[in-house]
GUTIDO-647464 format. One record per atom (N, C-alpha, C): residue in one letter; atom name; x negated, y, z negated. Coordinates in steps of 0.05 Angstrom, whole numbers, padded with zeros to 5 digits. Atoms other than C-alpha are relative to their C-alpha. Last residue first. Example, Ala and Ser with C-alpha at 12.3 -4.5 7.8 and 13.67 -1.06 7.14 Angstrom:
code:site:east:north:up
S:N:00016:-00024:00001;
S:CA:-00273:-00021:-00143;
S:C:00015:00022:-00014;
A:N:-00018:-00024:00000;
A:CA:-00246:-00090:-00156;
A:C:-00018:00024:00000;
END
This chain:
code:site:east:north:up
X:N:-00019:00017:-00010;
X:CA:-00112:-00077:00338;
X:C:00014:00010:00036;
X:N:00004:00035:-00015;
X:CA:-00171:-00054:00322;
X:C:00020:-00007:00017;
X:N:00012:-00006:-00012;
X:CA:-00152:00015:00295;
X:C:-00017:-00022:00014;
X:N:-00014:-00011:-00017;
X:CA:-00093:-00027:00258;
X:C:-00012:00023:00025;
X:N:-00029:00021:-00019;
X:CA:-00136:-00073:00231;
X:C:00008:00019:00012;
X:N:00012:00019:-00020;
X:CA:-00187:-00022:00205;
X:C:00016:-00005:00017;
X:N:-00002:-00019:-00015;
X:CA:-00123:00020:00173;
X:C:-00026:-00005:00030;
X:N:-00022:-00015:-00019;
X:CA:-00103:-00034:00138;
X:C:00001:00021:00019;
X:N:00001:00039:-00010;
X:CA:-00174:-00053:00104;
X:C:00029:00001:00027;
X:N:00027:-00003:-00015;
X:CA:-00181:00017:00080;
X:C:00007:-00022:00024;
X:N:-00004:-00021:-00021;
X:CA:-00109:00021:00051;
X:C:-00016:00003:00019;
X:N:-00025:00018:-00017;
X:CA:-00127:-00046:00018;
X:C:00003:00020:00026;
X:N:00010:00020:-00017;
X:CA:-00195:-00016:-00008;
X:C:00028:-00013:00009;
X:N:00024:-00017:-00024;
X:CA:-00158:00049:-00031;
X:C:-00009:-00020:00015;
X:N:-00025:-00019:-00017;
X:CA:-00098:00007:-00072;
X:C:-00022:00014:00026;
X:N:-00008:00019:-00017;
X:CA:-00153:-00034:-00097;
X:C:00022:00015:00017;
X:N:00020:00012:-00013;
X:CA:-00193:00022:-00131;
X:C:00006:-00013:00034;
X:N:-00003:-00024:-00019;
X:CA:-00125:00063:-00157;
X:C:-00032:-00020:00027;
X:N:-00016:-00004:-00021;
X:CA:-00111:-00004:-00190;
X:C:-00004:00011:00020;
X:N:-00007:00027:-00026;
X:CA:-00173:-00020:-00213;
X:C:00017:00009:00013;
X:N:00026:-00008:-00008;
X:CA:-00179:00059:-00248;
X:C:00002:-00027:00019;
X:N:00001:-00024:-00012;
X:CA:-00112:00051:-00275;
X:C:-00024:00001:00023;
X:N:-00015:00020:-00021;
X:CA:-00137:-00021:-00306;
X:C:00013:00023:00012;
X:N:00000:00023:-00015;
X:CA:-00188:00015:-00338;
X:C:00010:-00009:00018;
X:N:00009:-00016:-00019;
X:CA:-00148:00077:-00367;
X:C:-00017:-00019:00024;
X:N:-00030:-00011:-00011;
X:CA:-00101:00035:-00408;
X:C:-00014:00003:00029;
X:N:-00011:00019:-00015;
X:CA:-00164:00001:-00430;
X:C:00023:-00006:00021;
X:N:00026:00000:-00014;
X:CA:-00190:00062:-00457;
X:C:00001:-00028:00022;
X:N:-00006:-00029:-00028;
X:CA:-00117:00070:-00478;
X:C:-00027:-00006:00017;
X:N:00027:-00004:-00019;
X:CA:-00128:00004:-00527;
X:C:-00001:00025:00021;
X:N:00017:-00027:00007;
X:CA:-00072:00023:-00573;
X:C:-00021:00002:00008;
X:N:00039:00006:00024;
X:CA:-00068:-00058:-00581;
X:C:00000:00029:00007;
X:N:-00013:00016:00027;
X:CA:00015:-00052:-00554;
X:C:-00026:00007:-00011;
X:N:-00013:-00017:00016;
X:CA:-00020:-00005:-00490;
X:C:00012:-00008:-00028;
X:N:00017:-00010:00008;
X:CA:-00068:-00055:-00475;
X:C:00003:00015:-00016;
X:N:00008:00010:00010;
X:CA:-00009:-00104:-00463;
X:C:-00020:00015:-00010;
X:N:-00021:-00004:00011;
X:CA:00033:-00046:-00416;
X:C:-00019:-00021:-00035;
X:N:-00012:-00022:00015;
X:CA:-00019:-00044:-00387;
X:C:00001:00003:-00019;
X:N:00027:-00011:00011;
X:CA:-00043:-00112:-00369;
X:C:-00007:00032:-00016;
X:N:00000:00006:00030;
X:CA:00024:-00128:-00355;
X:C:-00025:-00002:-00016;
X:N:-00022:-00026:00014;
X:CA:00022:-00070:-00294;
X:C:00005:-00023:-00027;
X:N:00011:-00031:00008;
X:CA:-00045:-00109:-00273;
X:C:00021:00016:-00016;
X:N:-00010:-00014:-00013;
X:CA:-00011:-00188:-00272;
X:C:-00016:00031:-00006;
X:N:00026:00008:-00015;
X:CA:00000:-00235:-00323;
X:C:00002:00020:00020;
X:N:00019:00009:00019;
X:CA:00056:-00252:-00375;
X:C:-00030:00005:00007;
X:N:00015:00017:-00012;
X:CA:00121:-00228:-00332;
X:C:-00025:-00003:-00020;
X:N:-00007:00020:00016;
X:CA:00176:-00188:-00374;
X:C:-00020:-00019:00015;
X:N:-00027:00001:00006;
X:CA:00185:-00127:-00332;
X:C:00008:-00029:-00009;
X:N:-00017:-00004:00025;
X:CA:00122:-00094:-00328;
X:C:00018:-00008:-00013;
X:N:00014:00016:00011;
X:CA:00101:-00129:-00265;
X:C:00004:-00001:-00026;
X:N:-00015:00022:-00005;
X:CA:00150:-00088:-00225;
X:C:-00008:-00020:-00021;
X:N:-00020:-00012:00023;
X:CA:00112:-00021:-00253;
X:C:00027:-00039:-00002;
X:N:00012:-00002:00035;
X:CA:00053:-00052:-00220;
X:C:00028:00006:-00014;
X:N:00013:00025:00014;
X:CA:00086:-00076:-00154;
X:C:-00010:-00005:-00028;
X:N:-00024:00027:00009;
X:CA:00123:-00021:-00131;
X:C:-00010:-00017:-00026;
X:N:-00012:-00007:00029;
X:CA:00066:00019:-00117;
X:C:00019:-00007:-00015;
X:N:00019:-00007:00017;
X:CA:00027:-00030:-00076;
X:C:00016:00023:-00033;
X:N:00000:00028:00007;
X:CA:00093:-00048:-00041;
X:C:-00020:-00007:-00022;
X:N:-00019:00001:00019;
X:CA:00095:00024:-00019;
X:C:00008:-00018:-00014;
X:N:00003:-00016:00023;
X:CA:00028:00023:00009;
X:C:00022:00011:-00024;
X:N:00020:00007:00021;
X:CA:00032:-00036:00040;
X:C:-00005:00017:-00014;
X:N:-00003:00024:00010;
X:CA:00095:-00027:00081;
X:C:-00019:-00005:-00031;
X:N:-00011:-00021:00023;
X:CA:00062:00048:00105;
X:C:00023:-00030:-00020;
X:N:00020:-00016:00015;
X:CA:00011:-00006:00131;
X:C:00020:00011:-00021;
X:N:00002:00023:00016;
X:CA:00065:-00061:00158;
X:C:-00026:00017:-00020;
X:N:-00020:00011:00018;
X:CA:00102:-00006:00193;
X:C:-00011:-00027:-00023;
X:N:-00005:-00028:00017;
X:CA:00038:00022:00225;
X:C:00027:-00004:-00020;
X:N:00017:-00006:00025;
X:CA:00024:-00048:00246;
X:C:-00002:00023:-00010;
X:N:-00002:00019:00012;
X:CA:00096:-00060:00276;
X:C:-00024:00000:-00018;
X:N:-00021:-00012:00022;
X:CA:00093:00003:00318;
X:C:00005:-00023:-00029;
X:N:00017:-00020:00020;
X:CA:00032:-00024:00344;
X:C:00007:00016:-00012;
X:N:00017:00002:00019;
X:CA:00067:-00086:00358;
X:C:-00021:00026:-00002;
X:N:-00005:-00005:00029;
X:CA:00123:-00067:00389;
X:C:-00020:-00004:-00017;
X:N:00001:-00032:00000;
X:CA:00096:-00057:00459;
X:C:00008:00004:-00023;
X:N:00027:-00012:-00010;
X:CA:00064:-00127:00460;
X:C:00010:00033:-00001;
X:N:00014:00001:00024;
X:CA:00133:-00159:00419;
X:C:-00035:00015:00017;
X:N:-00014:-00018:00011;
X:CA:00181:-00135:00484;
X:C:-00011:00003:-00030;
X:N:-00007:-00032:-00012;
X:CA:00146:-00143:00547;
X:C:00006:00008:-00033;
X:N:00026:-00014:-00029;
X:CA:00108:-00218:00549;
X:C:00009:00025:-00006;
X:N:00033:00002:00009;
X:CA:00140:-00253:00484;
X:C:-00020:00017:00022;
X:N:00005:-00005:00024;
X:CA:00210:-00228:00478;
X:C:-00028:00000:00008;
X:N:-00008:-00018:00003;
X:CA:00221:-00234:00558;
X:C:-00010:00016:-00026;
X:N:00027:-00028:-00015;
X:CA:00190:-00295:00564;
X:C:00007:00024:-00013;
X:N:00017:00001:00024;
X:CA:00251:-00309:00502;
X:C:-00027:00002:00007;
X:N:-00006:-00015:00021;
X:CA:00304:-00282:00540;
X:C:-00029:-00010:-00019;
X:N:-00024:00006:00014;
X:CA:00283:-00331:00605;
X:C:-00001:00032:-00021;
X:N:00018:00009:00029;
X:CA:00234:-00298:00659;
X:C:00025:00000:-00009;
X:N:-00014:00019:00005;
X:CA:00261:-00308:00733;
X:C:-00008:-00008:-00032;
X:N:00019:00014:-00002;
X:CA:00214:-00261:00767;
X:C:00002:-00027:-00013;
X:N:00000:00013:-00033;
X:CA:00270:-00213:00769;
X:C:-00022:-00024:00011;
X:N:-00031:00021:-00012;
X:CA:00274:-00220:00700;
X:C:-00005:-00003:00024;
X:N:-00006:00032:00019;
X:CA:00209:-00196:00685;
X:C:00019:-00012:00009;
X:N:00024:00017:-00010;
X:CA:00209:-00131:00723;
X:C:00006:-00035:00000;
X:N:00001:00007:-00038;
X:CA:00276:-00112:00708;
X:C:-00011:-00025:00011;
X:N:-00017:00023:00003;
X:CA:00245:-00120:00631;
X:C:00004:-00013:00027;
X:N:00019:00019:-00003;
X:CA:00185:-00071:00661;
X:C:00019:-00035:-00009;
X:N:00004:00003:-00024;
X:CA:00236:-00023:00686;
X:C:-00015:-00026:-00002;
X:N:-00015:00022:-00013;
X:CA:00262:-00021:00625;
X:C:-00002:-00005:00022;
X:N:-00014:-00010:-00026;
X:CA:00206:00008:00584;
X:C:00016:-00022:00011;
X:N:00010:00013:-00024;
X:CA:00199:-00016:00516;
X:C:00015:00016:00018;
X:N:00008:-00002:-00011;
X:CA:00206:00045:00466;
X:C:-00011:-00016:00019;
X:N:-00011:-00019:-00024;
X:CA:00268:00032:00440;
X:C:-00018:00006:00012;
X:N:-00017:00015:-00029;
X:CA:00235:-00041:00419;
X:C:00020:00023:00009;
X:N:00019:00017:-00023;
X:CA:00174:-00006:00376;
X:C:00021:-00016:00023;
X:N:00014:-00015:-00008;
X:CA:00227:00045:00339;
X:C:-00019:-00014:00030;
X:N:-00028:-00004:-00016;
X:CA:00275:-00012:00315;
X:C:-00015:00018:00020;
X:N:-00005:00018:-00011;
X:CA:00204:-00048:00291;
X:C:00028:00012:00018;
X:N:00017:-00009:-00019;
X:CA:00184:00016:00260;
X:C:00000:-00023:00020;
X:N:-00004:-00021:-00017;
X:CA:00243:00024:00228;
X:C:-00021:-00005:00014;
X:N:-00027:00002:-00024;
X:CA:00248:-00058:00206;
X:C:00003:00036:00005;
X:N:00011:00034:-00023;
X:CA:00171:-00063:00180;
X:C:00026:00010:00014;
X:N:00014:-00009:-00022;
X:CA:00184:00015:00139;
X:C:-00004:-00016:00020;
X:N:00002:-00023:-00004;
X:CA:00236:-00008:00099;
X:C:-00008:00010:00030;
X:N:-00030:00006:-00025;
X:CA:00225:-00085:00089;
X:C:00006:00022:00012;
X:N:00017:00006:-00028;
X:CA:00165:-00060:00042;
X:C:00019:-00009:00019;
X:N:00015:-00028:-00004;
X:CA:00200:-00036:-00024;
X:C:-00009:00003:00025;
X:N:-00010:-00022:-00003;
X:CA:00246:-00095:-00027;
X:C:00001:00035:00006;
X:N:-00011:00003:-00016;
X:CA:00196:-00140:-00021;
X:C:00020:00027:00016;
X:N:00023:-00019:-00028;
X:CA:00159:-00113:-00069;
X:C:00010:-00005:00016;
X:N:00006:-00035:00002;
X:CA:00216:-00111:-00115;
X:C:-00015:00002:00020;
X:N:-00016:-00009:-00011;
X:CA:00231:-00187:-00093;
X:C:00004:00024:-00006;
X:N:-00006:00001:-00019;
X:CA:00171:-00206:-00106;
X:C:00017:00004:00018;
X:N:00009:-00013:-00011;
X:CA:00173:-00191:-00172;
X:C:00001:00005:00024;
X:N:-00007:-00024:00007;
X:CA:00230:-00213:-00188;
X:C:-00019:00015:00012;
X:N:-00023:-00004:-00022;
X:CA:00206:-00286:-00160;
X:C:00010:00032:-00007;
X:N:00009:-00003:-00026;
X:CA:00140:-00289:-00205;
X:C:00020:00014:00020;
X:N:00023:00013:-00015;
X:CA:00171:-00300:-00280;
X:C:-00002:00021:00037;
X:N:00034:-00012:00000;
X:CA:00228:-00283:-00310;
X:C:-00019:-00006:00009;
X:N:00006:-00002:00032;
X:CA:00301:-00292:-00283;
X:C:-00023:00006:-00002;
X:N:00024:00003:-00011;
X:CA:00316:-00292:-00199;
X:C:-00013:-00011:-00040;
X:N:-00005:00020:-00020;
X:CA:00389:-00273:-00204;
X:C:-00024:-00022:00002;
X:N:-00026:00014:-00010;
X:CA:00394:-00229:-00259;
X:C:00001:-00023:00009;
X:N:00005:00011:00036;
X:CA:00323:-00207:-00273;
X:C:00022:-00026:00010;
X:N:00024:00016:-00009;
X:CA:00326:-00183:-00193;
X:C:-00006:-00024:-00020;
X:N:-00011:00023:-00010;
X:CA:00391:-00148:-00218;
X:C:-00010:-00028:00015;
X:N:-00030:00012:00019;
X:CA:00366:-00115:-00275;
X:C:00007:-00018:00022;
X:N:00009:00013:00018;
X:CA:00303:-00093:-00225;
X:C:00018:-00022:-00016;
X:N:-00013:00011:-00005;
X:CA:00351:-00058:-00168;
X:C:-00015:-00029:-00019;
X:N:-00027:00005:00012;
X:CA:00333:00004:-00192;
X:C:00012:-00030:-00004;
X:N:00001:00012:00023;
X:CA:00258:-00009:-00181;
X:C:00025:-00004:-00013;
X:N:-00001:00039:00001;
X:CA:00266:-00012:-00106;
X:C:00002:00000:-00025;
X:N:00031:00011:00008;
X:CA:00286:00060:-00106;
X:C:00006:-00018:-00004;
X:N:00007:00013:00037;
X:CA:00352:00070:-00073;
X:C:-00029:-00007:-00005;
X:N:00003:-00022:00017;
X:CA:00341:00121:-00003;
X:C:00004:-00012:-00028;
X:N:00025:-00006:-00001;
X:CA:00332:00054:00038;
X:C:-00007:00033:-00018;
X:N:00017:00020:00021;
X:CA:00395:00026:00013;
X:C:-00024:00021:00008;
X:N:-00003:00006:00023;
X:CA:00436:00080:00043;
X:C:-00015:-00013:-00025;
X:N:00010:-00027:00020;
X:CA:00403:00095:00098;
X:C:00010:-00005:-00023;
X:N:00029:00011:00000;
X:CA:00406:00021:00121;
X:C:-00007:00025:-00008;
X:N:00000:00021:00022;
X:CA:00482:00019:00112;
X:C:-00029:00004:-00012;
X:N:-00009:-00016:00020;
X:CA:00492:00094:00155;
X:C:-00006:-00022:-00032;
X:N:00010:-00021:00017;
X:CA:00452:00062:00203;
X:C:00001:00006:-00020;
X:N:00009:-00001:00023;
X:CA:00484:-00004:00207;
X:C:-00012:00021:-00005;
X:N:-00014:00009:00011;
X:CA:00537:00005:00268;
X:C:-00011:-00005:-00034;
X:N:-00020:-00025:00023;
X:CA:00504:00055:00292;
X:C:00012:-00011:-00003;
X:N:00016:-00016:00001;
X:CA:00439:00006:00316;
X:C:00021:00025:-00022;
X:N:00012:00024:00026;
X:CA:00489:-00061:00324;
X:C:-00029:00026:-00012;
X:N:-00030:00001:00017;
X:CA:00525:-00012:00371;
X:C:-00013:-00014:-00020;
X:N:-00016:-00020:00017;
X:CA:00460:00003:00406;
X:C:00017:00004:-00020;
X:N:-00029:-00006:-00011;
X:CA:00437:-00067:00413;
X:C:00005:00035:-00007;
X:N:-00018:00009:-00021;
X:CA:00367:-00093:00416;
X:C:00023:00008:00014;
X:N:00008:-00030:-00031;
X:CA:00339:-00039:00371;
X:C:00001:-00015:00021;
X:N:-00018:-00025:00010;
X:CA:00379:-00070:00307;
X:C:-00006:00011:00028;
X:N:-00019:00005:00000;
X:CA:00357:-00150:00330;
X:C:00023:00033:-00001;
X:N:-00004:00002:-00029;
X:CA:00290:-00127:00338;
X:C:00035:-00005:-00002;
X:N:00001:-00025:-00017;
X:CA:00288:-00089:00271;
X:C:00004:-00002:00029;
X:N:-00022:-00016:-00004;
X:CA:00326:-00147:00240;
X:C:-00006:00027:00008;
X:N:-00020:00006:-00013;
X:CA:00275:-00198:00251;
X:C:00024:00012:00010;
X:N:00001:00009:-00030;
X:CA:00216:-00162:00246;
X:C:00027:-00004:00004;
X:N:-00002:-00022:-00014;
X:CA:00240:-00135:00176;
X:C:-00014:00000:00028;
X:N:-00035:-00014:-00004;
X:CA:00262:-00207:00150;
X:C:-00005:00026:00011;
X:N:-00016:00019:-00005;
X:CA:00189:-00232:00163;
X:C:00029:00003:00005;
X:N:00016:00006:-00021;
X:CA:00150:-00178:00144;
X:C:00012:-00010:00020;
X:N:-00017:-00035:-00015;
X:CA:00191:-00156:00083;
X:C:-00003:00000:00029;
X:N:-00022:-00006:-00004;
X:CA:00173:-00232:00061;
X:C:00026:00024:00015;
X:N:00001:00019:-00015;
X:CA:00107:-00235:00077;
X:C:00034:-00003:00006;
X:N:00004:-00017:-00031;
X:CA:00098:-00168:00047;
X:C:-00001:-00022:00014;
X:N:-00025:-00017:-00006;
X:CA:00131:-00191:-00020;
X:C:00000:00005:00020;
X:N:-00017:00010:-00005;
X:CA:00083:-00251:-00019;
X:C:00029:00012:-00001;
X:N:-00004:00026:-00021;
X:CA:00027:-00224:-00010;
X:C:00021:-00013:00006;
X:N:00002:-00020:-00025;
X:CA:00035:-00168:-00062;
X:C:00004:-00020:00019;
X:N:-00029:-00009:-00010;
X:CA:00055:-00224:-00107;
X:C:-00001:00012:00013;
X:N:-00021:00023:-00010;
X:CA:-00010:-00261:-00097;
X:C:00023:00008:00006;
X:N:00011:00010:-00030;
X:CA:-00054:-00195:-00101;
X:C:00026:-00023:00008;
X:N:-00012:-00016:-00010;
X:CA:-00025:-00185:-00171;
X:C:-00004:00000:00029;
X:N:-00020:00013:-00002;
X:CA:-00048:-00259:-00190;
X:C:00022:00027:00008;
X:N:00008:00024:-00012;
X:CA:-00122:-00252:-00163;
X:C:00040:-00006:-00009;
X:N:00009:-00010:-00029;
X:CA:-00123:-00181:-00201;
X:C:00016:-00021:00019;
X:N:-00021:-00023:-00001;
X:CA:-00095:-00203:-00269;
X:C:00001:00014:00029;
X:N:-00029:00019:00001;
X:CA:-00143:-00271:-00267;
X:C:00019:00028:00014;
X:N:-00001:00012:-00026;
X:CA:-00201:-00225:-00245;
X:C:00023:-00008:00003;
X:N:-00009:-00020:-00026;
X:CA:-00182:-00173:-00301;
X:C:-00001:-00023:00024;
X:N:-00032:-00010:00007;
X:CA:-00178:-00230:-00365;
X:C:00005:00017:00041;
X:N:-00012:00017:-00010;
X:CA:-00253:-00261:-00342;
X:C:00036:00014:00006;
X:N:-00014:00013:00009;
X:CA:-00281:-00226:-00404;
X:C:00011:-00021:00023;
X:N:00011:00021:00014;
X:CA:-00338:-00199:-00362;
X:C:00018:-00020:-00020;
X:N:00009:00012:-00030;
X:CA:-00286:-00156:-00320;
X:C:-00022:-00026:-00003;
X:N:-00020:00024:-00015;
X:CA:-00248:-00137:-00375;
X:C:-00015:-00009:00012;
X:N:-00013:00023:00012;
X:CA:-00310:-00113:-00420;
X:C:00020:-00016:00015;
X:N:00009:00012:00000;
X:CA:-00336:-00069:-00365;
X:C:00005:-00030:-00007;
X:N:-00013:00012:-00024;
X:CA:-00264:-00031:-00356;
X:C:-00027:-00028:00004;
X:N:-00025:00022:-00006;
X:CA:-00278:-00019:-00428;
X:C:00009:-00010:00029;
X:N:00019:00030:00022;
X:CA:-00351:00002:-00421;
X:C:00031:-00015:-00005;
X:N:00013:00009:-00016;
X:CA:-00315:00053:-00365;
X:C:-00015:-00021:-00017;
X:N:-00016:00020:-00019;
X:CA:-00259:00076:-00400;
X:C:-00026:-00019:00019;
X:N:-00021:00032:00018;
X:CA:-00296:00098:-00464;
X:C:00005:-00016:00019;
X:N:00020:00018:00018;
X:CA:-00346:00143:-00436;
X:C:00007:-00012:-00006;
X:N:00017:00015:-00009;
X:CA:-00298:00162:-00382;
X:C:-00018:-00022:-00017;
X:N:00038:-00006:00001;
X:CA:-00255:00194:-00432;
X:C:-00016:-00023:00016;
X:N:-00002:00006:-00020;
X:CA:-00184:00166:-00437;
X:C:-00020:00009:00012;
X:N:00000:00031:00000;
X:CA:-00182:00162:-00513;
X:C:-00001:-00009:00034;
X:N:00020:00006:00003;
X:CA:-00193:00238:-00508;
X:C:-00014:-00029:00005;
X:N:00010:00002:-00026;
X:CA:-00123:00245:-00485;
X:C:-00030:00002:00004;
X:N:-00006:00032:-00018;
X:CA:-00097:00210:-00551;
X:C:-00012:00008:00028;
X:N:-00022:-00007:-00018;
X:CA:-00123:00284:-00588;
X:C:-00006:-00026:00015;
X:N:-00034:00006:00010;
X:CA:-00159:00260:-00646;
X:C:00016:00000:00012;
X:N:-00008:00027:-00005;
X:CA:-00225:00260:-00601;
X:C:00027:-00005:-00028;
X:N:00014:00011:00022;
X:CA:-00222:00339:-00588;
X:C:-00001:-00033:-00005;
X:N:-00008:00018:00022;
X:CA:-00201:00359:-00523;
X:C:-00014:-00007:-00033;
X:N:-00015:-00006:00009;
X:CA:-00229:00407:-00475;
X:C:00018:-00007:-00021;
X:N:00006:-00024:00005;
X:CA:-00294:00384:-00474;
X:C:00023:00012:-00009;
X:N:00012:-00003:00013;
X:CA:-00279:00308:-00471;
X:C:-00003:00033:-00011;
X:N:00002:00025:00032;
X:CA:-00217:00288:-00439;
X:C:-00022:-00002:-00013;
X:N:-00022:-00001:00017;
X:CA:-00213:00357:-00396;
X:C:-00001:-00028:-00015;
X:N:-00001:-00028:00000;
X:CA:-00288:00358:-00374;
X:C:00022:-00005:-00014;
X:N:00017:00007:00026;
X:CA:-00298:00282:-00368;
X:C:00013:00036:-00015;
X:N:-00010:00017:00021;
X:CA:-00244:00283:-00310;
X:C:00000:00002:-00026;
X:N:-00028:-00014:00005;
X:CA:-00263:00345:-00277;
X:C:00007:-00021:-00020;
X:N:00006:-00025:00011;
X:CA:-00338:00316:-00271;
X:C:00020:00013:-00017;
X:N:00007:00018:00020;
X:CA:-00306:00248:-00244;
X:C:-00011:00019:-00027;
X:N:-00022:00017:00013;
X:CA:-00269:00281:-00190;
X:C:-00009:00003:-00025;
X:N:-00023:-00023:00011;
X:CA:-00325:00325:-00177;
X:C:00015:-00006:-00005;
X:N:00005:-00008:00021;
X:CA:-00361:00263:-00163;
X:C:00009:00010:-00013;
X:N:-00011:00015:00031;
X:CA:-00310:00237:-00125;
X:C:-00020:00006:-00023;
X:N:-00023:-00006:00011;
X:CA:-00315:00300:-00076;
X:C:00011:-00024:-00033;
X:N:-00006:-00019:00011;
X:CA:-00385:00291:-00068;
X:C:00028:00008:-00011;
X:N:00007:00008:00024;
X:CA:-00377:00222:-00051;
X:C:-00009:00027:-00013;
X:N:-00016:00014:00020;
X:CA:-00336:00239:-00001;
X:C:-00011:-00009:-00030;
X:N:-00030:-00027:00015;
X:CA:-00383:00298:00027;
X:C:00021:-00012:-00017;
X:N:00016:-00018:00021;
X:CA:-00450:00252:00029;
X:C:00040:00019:-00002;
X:N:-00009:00009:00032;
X:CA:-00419:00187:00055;
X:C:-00006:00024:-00015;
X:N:-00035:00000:00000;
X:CA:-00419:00209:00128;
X:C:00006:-00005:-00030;
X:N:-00011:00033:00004;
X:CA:-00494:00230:00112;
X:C:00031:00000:00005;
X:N:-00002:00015:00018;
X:CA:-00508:00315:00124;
X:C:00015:-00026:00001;
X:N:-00030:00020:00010;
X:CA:-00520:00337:00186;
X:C:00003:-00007:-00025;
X:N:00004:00023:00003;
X:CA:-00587:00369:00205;
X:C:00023:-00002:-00021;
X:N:-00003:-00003:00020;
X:CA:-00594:00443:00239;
X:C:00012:-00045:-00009;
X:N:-00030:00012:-00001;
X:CA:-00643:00436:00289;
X:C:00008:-00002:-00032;
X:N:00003:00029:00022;
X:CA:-00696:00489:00286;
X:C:00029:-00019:-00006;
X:N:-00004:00004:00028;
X:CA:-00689:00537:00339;
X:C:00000:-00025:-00011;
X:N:-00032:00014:00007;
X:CA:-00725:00527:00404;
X:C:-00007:-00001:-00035;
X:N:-00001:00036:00019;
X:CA:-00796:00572:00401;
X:C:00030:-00004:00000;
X:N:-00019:00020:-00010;
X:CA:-00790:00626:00458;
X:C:-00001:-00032:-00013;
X:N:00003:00027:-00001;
X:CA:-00836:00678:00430;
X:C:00020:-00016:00004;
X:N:-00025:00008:00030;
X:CA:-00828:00743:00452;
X:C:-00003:-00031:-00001;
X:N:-00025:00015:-00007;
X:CA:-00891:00767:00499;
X:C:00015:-00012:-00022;
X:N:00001:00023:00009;
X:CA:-00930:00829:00475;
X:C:00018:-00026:00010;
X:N:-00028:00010:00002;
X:CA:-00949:00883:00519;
X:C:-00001:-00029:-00010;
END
C-alpha cells in the first residue's frame, strides 16, 4: 500500500499592481496605432494622428520650451477658477444648508443655472471681463462652484443636532459653533465637492482657453491646428488627458488622507 503524497500546492503568484493597468494602456496604444496606421492610409487626416508622428511631436514641444510655458499658465487659471468656486461655494453652501427656507427658496434658481453649460455663458465672460486671463477664470469658475456649494449644503444637513445642543449649552458663540461641529463634519463632503470641482474645471478650461487668449493648452490647439500640425493636435491631447489623470490622482490621495 502506497501512501498519497501530501505536498502543499504551489502558491499561485499575483501579478504587480502596475501589471494589469499598464496592460490596459498598452492595448490602448496598440488600438490606437492600429486604426491611424493600418486601417488608414496616410492621405487620410486620421493618419496624421499616428503615434509615430504624435509622439516625436509631443517631443519637440517639450524641448522647444512652448509646452512648459502652456502647461505652467493653464495650471494658473485652473487655480484660480477653483479658488474662486471654492470660496463663493463654501460660503453659500453653508449659508443654503443653514436655513431651510433659504434652501427652497433657491433651489429651483440653482437648478437652473447648474443645468447651463459653463461655456454658454463665454460671450458674456468676453463681455464683461474682455480678453485675456479673467474669462477664463470665470468659465472655470463657473464650472466648479456647482459641486463645492451641493456638497457643502449636503455636509451641514448632515451635522447632528444634538452635538450643536451640545455646544451651546457649554456656552459656545455661532462662530465656536462653525469651527468645532459644523466645518469638521462638512469637510469631507467639501473634499469630494472640490474633486468632482476639479474635474469639471479641468474640462472647462481647455475649450475656455480657445476663446481669444494667446497661451494656454486649448490655444495650443487651436494654434497647431492653423499650421495643419495634427501630430501636434494630438500631442497636446495626449498632455491634457496626462494632467487631467495626475490631478485626479493627486485629489483622490488628499481626500483618502484627509
Amino acid at each position: 500500500m502506497t501512501l498519497l503524497s501530501t505536498r502543499p500546492a504551489p502558491e499561485q503568484r499575483t501579478p504587480p499592481r502596475f501589471a494589469v493597468p499598464l496592460a490596459g494602456v498598452v492595448v490602448a496604444v496598440v488600438l490606437w496605432w492600429f486604426v491611424t496606421t493600418v486601417l488608414v492610409a496616410p492621405p487620410n487626416l486620421l493618419a496624421a494622428f499616428a503615434p509615430q508622428r504624435s509622439l516625436p511631436a509631443l517631443v519637440d514641444l517639450a524641448t522647444s520650451g512652448v509646452l512648459l510655458d502652456d502647461v505652467l499658465t493653464s495650471l494658473r487659471r485652473l487655480l484660480g477658477g477653483l479658488l474662486v468656486a471654492a470660496v463663493l461655494g463654501v460660503a453659500v453652501g453653508l449659508a443654503v444648508g443653514s436655513s431651510t427656507r433659504v434652501d427652497e427658496a433657491t433651489r429651483p434658481v440653482f437648478q437652473f443655472l447648474r443645468m447651463i453649460s459653463p461655456l454658454s455663458w463665454a460671450p458674456v465672460a468676453i463681455g464683461v471681463f474682455g480678453i485675456g486671463h479673467r474669462p477664463v477664470v470665470f468659465l472655470v469658475a463657473a464650472a466648479a462652484v456647482w459641486p463645492v456649494v451641493l456638497n457643502t449644503v449636503a455636509g451641514v444637513r448632515s451635522v447632528d443636532p444634538g452635538h450643536v445642543l451640545a455646544v451651546r449649552s457649554l456656552g459656545a458663540t455661532r462662530g465656536e459653533v462653525l469651527t468645532t461641529v459644523v466645518l469638521p463634519t462638512v469637510r469631507p463632503h467639501l473634499l469630494t465637492g472640490l474633486r468632482l470641482a476639479l474635474g469639471l474645471a479641468w474640462v472647462v478650461l481647455v475649450p475656455a482657453e480657445m476663446l481669444g487668449v494667446t497661451s494656454g493648452l486649448g490655444y495650443e490647439i487651436l494654434n497647431s491646428r492653423d499650421q495643419l500640425a495634427y501630430d501636434k493636435v494630438m500631442a497636446v491631447i495626449l498632455v491634457i488627458g496626462v494632467l487631467g489623470y495626475l490631478l485626479d490622482t493627486l485629489a483622490r490621495r488628499l481626500l483618502r488622507s484627509a
